[in-house]
Steps between C-alpha positions, in 0.01 A plus 500: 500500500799422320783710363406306163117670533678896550653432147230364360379749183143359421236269675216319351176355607198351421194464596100514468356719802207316670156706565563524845873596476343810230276614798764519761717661278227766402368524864882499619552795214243744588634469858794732328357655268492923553199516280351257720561663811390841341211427285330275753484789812434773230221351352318395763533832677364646203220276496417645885530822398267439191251336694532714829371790210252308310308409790509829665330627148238205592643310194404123490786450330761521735519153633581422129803717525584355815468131428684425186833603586462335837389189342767543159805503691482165690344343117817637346764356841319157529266406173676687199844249540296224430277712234851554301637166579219291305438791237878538434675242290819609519493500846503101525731440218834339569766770540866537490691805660871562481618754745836663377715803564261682222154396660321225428354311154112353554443229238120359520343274245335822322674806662899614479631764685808669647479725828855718561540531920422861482125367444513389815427645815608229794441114597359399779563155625246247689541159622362337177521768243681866363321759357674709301361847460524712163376867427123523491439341811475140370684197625659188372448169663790274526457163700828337733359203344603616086914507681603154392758512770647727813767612282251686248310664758846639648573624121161702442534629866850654384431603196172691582657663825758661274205685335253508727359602844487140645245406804649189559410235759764481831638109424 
């Protein structure tokens, strides 16, 4: 990186996000996502415990109790990306981001919006991709490939570690 890129106030990108980048990013997401790694344990124990009780009061409906939340969770990790992917027009549309010292402006073709850092909860970096985590437990995906060059990869990477909790990748 270049002293130029530390004094650098704004970066932009563009991009559409292919289907398969979307699943990795979702898949990659839930990896650090609390909710994830709370609601998944929790309701599956439950489910035990429900069924554990059901079928000690001879209940046939038990395995019912058991089965969908063992059989939801990997639907929702491995099938629901896809699900939202095709569903979700927004989700394919071509996209412009500027990152900035005040957070960063999303222009789609049908959607606007501004997000200030302290939406924002930490990036994570992998070798073909950031994920930028907000409040709520959801994730943006943001593709190496949308930097049109070293030196705008080097400017988001110092402008969102002076507002965020950066898991960046050891160059």
């Amino acid at each position: 990186m270049s002293d130029s890129d530390a004094t650098r106030d704004s970066v932009t990108v563009a991009f559409r996000i292919t289907e398969a980048e979307f699943i990795r990013g979702c898949q990659r997401g839930y990896r650090h996502s609390v909710y994830m790694l709370v609601l998944v344990p929790t309701t599956i124990a439950v489910a035990i415990i429900a069924a554990v009780s059901l079928r000690s009061h001879n209940s046939t409906f038990w395995f019912a109790v058991l089965i969908i939340p063992l059989a939801y969770w990997p639907w929702f990790v491995w099938l629901q990306p896809r699900s939202t992917y095709s569903r979700k027009s927004t989700v394919r549309e071509l996209r412009t981001i500027t990152y900035s010292a005040t957070g960063s402006h999303h222009q789609g073709e049908s959607y606007s919006l501004d997000r200030p850092w302290s939406r924002y909860t930490a990036v994570h970096e992998y070798p073909d991709m950031y994920l930028l985590r907000y409040r709520g437990g959801n994730t943006n995906t943001l593709p190496k490939r949308a930097f049109l060059s070293q030196s705008d990869e080097g400017a988001f990477r110092t402008i969102a570690s002076a507002h965020l909790k950066c898991h960046f990748l050891v160059s």
